[in-house]
PyMOL Python script that loads the backbone (N, CA, C, O; Angstrom):
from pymol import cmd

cmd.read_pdbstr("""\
ATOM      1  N   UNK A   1       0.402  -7.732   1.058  1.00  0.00           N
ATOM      2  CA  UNK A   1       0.178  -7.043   2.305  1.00  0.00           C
ATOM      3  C   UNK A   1      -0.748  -7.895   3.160  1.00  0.00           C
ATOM      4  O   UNK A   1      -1.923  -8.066   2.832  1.00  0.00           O
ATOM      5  N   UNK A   2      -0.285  -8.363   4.119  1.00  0.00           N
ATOM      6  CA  UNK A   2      -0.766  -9.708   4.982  1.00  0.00           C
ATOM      7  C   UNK A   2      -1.473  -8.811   6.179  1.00  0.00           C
ATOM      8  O   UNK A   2      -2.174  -9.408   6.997  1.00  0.00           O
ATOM      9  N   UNK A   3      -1.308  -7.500   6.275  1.00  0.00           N
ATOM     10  CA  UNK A   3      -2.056  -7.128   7.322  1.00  0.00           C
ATOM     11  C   UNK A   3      -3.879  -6.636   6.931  1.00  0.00           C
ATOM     12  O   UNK A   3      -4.762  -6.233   7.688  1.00  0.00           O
ATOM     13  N   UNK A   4      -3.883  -6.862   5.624  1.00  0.00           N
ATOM     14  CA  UNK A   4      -5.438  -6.954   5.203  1.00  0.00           C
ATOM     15  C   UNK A   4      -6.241  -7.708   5.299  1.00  0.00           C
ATOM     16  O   UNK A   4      -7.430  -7.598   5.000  1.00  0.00           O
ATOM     17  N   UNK A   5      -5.341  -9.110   6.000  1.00  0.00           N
ATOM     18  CA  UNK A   5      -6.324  -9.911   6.352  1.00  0.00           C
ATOM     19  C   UNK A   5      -5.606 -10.569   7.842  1.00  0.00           C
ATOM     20  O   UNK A   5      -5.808 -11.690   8.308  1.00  0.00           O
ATOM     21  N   UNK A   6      -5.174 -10.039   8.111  1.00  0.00           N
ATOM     22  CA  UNK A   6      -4.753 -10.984   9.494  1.00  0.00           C
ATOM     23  C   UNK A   6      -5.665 -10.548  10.625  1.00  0.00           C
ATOM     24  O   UNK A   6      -5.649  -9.337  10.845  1.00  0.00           O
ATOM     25  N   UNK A   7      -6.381 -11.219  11.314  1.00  0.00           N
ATOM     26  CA  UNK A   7      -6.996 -11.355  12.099  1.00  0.00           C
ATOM     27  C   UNK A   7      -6.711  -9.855  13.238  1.00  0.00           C
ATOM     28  O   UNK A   7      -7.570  -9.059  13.617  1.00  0.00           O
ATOM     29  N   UNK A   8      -4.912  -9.857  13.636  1.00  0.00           N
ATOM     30  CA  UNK A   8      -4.566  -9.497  14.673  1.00  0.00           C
ATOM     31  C   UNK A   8      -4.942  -7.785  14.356  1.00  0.00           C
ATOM     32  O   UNK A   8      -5.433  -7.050  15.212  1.00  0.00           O
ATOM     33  N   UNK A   9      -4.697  -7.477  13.359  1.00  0.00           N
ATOM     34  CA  UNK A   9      -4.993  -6.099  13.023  1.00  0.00           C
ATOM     35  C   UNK A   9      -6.633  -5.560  13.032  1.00  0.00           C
ATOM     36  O   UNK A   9      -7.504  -5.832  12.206  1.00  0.00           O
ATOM     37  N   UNK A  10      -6.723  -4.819  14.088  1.00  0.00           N
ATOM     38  CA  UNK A  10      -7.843  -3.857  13.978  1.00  0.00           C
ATOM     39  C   UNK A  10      -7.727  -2.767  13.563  1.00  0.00           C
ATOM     40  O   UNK A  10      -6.608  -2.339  13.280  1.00  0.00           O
ATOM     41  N   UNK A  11      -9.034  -1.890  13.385  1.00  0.00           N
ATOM     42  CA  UNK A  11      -9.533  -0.770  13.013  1.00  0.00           C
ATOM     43  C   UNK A  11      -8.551  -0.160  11.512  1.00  0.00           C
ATOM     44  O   UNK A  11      -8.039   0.944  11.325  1.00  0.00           O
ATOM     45  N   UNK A  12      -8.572  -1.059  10.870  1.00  0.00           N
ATOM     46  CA  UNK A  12      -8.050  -1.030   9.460  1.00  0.00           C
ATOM     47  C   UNK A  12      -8.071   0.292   8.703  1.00  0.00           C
ATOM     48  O   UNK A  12      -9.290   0.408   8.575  1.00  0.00           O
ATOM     49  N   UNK A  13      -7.455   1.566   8.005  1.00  0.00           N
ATOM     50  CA  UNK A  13      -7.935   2.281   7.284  1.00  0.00           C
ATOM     51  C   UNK A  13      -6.998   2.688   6.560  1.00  0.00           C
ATOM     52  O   UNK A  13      -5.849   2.502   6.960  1.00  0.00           O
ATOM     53  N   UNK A  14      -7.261   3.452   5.109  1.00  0.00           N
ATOM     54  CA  UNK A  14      -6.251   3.516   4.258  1.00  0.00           C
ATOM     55  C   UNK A  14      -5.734   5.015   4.010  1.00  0.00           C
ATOM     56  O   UNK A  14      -6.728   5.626   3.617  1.00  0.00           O
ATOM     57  N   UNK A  15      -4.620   5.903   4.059  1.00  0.00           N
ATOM     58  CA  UNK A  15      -4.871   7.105   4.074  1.00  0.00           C
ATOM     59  C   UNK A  15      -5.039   7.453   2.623  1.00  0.00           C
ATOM     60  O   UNK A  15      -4.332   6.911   1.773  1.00  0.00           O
ATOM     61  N   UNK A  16      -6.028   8.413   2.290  1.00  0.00           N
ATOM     62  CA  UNK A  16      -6.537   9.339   1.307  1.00  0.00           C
ATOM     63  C   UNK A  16      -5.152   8.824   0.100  1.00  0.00           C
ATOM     64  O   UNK A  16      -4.220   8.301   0.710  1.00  0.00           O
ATOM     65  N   UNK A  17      -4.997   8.887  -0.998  1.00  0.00           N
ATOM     66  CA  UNK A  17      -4.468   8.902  -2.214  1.00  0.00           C
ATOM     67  C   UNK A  17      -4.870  10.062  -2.624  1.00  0.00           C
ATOM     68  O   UNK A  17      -5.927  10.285  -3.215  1.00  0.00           O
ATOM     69  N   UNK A  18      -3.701  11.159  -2.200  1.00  0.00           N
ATOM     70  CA  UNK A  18      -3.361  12.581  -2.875  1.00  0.00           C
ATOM     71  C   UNK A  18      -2.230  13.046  -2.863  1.00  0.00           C
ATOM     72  O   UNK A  18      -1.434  12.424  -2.159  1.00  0.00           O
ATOM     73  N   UNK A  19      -1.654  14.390  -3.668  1.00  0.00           N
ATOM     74  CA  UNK A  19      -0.452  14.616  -3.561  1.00  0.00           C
ATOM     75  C   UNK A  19       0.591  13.507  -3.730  1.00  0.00           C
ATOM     76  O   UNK A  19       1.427  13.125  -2.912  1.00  0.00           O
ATOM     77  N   UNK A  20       0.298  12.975  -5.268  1.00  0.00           N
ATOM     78  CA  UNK A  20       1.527  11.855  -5.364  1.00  0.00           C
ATOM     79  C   UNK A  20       2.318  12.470  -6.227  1.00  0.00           C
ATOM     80  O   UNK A  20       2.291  13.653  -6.563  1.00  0.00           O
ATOM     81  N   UNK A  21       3.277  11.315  -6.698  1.00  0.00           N
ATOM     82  CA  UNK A  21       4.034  11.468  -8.235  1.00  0.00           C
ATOM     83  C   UNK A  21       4.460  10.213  -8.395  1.00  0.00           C
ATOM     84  O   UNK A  21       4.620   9.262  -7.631  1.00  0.00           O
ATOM     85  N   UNK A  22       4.666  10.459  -9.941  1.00  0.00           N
ATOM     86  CA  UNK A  22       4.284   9.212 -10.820  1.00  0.00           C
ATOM     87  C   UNK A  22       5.980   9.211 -11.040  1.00  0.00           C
ATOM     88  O   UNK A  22       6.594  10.271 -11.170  1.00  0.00           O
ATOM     89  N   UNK A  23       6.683   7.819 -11.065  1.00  0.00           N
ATOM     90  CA  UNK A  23       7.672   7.469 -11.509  1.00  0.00           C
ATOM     91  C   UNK A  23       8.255   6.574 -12.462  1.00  0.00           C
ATOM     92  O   UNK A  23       8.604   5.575 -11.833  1.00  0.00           O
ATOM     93  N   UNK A  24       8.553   6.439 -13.791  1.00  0.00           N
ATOM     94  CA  UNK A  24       9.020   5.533 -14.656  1.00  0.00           C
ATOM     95  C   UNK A  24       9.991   4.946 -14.240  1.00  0.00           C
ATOM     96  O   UNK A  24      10.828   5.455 -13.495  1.00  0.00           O
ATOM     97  N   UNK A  25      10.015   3.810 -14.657  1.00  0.00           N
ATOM     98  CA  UNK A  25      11.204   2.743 -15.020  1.00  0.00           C
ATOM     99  C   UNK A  25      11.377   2.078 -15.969  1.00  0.00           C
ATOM    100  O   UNK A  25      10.641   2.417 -16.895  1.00  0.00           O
ATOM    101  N   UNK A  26      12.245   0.982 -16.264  1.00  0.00           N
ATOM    102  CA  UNK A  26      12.250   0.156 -17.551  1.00  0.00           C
ATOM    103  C   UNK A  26      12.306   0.883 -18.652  1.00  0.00           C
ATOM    104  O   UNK A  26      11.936   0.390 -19.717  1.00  0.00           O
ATOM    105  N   UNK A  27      12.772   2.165 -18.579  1.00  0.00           N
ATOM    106  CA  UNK A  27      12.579   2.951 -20.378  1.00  0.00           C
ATOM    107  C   UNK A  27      10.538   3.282 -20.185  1.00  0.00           C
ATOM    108  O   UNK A  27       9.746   2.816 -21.003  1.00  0.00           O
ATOM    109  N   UNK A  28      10.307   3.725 -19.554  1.00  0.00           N
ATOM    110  CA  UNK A  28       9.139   3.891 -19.399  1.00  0.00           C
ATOM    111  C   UNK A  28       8.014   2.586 -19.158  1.00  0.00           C
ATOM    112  O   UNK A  28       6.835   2.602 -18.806  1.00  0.00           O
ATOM    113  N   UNK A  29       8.766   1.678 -19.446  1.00  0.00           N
ATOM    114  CA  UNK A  29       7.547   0.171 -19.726  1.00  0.00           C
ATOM    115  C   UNK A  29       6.678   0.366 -18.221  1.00  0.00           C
ATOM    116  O   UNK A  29       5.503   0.708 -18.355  1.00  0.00           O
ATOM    117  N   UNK A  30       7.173   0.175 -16.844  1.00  0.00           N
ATOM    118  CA  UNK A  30       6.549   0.494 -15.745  1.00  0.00           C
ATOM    119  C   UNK A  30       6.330   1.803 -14.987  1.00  0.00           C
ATOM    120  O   UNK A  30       7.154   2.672 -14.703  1.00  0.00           O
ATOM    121  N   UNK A  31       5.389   1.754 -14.801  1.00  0.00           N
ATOM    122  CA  UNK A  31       5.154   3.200 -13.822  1.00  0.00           C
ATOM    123  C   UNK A  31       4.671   2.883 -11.971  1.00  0.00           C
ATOM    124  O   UNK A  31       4.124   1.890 -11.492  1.00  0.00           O
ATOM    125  N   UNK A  32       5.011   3.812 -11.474  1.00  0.00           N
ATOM    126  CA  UNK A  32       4.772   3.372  -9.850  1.00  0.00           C
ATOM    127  C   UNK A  32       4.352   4.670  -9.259  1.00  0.00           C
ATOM    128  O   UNK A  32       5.116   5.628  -9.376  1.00  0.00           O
ATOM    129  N   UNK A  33       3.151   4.812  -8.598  1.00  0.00           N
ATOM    130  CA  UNK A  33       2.660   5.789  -7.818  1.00  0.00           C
ATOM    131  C   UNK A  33       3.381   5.914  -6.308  1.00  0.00           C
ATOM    132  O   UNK A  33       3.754   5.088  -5.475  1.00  0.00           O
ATOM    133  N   UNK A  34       3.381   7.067  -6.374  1.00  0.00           N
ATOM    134  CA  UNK A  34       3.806   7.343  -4.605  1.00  0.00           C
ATOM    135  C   UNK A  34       3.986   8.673  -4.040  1.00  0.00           C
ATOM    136  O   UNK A  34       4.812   9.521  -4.378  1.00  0.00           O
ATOM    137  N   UNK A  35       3.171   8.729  -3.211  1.00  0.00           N
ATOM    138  CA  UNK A  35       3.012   9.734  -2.017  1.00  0.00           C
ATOM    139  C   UNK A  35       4.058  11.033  -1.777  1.00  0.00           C
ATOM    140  O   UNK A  35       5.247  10.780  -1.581  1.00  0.00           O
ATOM    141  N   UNK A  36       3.694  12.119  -1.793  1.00  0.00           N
ATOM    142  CA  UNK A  36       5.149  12.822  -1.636  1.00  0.00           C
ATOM    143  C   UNK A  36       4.831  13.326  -0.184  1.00  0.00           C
ATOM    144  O   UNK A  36       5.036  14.496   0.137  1.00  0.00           O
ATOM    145  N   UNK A  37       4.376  12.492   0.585  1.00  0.00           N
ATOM    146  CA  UNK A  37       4.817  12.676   2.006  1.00  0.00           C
ATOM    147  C   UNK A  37       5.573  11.173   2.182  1.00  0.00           C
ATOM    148  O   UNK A  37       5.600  10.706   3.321  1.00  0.00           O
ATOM    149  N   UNK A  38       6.169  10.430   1.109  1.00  0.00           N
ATOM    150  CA  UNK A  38       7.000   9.506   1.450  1.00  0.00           C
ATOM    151  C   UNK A  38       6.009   8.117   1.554  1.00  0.00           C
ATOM    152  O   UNK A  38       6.354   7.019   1.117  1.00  0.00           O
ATOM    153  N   UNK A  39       5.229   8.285   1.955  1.00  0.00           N
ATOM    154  CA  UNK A  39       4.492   6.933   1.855  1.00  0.00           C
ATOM    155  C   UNK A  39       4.181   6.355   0.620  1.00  0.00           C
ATOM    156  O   UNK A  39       4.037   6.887  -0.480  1.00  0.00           O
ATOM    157  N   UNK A  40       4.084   4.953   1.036  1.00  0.00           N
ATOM    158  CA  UNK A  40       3.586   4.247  -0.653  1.00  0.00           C
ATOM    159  C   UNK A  40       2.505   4.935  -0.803  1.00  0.00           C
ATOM    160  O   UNK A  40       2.230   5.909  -0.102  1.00  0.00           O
ATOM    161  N   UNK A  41       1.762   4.475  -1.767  1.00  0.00           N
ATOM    162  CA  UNK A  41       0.334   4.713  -2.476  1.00  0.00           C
ATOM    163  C   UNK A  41      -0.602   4.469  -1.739  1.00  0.00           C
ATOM    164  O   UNK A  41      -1.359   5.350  -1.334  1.00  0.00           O
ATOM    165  N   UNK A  42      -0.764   2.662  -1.297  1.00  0.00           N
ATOM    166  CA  UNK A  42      -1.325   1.841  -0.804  1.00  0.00           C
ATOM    167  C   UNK A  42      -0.957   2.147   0.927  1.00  0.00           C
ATOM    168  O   UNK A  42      -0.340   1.192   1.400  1.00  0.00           O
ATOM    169  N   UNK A  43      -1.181   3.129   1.807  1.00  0.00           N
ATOM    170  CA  UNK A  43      -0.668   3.124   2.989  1.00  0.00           C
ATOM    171  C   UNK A  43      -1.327   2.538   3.686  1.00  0.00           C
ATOM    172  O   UNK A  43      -2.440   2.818   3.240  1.00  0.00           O
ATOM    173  N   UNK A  44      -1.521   1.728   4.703  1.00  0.00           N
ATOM    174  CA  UNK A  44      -2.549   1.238   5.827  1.00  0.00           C
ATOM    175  C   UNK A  44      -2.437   1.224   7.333  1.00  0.00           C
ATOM    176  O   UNK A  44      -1.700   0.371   7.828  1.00  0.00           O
ATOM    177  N   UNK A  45      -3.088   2.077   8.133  1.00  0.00           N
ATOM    178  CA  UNK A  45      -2.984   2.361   9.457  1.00  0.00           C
ATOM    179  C   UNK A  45      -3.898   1.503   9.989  1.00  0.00           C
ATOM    180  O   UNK A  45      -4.755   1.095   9.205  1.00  0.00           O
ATOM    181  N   UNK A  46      -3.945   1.066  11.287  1.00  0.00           N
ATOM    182  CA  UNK A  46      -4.655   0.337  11.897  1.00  0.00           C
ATOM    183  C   UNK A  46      -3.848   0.225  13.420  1.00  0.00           C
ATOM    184  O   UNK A  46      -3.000   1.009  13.849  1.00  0.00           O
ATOM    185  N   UNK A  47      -4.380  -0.979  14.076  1.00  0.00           N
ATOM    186  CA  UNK A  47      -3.770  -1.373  15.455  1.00  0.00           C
ATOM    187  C   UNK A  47      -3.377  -3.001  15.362  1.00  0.00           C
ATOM    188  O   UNK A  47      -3.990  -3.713  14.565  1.00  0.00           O
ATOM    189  N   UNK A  48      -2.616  -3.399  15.980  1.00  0.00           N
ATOM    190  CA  UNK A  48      -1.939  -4.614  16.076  1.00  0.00           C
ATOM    191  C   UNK A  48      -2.883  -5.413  17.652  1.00  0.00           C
ATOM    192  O   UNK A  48      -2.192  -5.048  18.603  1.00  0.00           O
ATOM    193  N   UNK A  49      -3.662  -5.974  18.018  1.00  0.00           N
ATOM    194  CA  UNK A  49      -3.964  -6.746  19.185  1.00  0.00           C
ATOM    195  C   UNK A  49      -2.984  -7.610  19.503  1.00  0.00           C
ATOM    196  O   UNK A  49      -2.675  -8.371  18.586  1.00  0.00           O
ATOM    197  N   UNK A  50      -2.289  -7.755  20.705  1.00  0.00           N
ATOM    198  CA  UNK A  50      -1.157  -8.401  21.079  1.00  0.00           C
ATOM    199  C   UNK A  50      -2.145  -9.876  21.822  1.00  0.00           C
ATOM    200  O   UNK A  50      -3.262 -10.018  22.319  1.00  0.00           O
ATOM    201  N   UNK A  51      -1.011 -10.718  21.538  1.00  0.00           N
ATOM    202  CA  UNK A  51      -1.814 -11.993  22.008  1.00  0.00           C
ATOM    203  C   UNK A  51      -1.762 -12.458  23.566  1.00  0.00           C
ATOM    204  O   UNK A  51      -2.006 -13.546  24.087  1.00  0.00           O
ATOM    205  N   UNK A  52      -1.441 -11.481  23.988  1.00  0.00           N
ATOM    206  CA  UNK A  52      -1.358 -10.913  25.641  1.00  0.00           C
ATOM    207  C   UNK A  52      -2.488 -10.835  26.610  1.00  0.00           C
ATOM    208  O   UNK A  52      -2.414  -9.790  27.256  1.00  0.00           O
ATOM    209  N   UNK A  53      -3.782 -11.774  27.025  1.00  0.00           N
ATOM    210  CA  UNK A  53      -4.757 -11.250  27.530  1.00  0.00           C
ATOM    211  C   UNK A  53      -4.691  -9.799  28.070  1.00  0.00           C
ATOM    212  O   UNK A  53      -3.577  -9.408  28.421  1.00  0.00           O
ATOM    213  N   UNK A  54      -5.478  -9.164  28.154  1.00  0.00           N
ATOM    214  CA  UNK A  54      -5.538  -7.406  28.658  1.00  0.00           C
ATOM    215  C   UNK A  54      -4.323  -6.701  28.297  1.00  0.00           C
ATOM    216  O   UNK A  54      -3.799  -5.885  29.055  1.00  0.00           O
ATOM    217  N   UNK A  55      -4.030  -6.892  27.566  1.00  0.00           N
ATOM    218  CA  UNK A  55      -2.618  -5.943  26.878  1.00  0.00           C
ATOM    219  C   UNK A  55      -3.108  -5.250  25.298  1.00  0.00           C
ATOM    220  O   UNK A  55      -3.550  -5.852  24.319  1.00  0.00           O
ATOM    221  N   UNK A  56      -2.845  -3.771  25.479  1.00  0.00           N
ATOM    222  CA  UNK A  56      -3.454  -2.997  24.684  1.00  0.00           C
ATOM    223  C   UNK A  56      -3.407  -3.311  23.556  1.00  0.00           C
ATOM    224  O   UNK A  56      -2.944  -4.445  23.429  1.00  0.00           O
ATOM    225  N   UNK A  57      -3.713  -2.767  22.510  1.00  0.00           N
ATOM    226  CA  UNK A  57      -3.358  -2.636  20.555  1.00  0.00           C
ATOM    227  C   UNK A  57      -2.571  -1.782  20.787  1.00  0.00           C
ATOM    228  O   UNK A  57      -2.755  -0.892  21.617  1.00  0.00           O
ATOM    229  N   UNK A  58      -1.221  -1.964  19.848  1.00  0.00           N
ATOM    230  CA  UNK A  58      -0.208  -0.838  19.279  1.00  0.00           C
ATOM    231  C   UNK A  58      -0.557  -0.438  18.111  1.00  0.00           C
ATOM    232  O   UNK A  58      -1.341  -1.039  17.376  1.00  0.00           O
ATOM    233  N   UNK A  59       0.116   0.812  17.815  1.00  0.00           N
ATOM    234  CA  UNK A  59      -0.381   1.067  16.719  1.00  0.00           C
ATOM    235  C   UNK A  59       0.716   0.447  15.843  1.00  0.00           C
ATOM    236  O   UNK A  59       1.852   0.074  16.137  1.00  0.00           O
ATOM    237  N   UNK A  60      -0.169   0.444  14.308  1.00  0.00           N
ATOM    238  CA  UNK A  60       0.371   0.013  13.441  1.00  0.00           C
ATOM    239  C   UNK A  60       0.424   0.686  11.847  1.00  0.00           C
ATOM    240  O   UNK A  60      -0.698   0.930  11.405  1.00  0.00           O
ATOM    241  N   UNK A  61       1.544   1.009  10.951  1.00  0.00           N
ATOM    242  CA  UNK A  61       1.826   1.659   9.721  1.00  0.00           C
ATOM    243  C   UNK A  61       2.120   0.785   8.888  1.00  0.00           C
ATOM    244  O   UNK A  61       3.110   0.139   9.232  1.00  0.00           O
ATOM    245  N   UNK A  62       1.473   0.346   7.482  1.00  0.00           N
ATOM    246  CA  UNK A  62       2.809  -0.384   6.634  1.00  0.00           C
ATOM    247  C   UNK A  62       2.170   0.166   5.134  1.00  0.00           C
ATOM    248  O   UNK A  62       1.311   1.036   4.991  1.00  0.00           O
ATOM    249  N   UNK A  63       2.588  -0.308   4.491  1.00  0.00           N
ATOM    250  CA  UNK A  63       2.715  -0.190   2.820  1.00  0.00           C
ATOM    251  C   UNK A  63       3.471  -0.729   1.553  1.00  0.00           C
ATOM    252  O   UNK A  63       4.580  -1.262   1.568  1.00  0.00           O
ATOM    253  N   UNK A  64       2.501  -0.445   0.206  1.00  0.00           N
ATOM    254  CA  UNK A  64       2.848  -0.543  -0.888  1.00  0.00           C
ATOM    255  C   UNK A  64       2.990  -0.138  -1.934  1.00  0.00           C
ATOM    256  O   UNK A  64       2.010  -0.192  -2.676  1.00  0.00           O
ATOM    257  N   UNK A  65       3.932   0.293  -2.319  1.00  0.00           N
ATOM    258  CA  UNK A  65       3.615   1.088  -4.010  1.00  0.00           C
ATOM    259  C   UNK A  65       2.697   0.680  -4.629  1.00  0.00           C
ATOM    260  O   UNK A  65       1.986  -0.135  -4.041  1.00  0.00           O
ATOM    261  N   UNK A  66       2.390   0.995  -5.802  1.00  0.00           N
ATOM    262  CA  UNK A  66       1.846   0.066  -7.261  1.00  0.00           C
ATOM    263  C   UNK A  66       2.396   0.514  -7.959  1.00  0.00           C
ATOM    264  O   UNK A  66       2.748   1.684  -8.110  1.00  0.00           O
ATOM    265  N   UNK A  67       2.580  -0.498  -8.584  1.00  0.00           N
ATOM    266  CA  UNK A  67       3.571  -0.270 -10.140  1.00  0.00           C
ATOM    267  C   UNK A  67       2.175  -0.789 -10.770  1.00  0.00           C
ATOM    268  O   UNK A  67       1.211  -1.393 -10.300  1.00  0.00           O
ATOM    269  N   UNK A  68       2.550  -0.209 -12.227  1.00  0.00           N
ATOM    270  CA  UNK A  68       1.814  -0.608 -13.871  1.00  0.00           C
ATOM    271  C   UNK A  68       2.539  -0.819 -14.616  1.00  0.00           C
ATOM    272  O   UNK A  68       3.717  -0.481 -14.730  1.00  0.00           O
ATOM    273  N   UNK A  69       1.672  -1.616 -15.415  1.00  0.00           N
ATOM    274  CA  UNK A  69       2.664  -1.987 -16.642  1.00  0.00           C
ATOM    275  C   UNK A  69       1.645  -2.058 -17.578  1.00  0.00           C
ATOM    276  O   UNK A  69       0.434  -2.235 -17.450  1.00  0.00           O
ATOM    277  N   UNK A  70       2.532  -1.848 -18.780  1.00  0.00           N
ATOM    278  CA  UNK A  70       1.217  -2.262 -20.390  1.00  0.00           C
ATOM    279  C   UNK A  70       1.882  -3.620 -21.004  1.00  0.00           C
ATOM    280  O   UNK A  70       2.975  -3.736 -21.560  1.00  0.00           O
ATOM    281  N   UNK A  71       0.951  -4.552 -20.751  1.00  0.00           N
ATOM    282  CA  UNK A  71       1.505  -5.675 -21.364  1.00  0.00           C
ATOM    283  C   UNK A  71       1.365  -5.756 -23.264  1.00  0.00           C
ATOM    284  O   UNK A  71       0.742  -5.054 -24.060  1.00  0.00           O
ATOM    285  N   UNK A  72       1.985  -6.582 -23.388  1.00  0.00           N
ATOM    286  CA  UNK A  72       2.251  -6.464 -24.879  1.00  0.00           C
ATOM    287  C   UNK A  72       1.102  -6.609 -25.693  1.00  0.00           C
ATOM    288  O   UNK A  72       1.074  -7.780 -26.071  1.00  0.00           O
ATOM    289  N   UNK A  73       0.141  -5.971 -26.141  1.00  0.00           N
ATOM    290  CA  UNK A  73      -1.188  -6.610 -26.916  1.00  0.00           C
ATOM    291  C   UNK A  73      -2.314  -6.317 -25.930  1.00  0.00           C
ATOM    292  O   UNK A  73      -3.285  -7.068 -25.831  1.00  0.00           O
ATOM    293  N   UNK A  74      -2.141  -5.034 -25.086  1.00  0.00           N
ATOM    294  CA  UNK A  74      -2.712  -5.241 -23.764  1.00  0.00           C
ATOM    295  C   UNK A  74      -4.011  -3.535 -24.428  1.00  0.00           C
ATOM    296  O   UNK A  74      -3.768  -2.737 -25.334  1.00  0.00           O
ATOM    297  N   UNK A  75      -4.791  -3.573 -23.847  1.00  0.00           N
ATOM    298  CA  UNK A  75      -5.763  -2.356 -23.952  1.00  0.00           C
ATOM    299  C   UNK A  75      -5.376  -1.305 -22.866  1.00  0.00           C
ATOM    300  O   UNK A  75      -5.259  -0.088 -23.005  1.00  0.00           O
ATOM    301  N   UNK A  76      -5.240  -1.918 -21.974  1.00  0.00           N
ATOM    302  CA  UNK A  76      -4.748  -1.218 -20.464  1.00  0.00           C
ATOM    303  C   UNK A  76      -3.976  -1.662 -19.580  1.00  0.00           C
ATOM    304  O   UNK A  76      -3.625  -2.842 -19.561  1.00  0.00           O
ATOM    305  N   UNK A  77      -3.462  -0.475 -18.412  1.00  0.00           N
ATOM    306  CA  UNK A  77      -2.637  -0.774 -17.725  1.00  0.00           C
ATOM    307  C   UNK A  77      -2.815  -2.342 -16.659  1.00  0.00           C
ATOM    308  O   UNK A  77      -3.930  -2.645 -16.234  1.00  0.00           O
ATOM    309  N   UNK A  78      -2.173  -2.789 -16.496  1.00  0.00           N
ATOM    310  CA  UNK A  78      -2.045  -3.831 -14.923  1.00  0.00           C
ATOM    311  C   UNK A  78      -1.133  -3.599 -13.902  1.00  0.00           C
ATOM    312  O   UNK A  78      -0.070  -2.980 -13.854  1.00  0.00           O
ATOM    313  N   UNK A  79      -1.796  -4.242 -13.082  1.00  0.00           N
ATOM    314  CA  UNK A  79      -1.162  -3.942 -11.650  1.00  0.00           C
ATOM    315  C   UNK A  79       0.045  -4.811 -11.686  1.00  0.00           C
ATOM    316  O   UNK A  79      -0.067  -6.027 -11.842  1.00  0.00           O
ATOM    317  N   UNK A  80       0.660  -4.496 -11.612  1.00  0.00           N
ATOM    318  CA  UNK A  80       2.124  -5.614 -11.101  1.00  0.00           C
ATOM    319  C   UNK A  80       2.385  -5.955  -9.929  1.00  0.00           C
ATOM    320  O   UNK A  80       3.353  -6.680  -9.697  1.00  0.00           O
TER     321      UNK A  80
END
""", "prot")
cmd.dss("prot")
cmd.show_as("cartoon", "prot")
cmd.util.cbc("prot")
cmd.orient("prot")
């Protein structure tokens, strides 16, 4: 997610992590969190600054799931 650090994006914020559900895959090996208002996990709102002298910020939405996994010999989950 390149908008966590790109310059052009202001007023950065992440919405709350609630109301999810958890989804398997792989025969259970991975799991992936996500939002049941449809958003990933990882959501991030902010504004876009256009490279436009005096031309406003748009707004801006994007996102990411997370998946886990238990690696083989592993104590705990990782991020994938």
């Amino acid at each position: 997610m390149l908008a966590l650090v790109d310059p052009q994006v202001k007023k950065r914020s992440f919405t709350p992590i609630q109301n999810y559900s958890v989804q398997y895959y792989a025969n259970g090996k991975i799991v992936a969190l996500w939002q049941k208002n449809h958003h990933p996990i990882l959501h991030l709102k902010g504004e876009v600054a256009s490279s436009k002298e005096g031309s406003e910020a748009k707004p801006f939405e994007a996102g990411d799931p997370i998946f886990l996994y238990l690696p083989k010999n592993a104590e705990g989950l990782q991020v994938w």
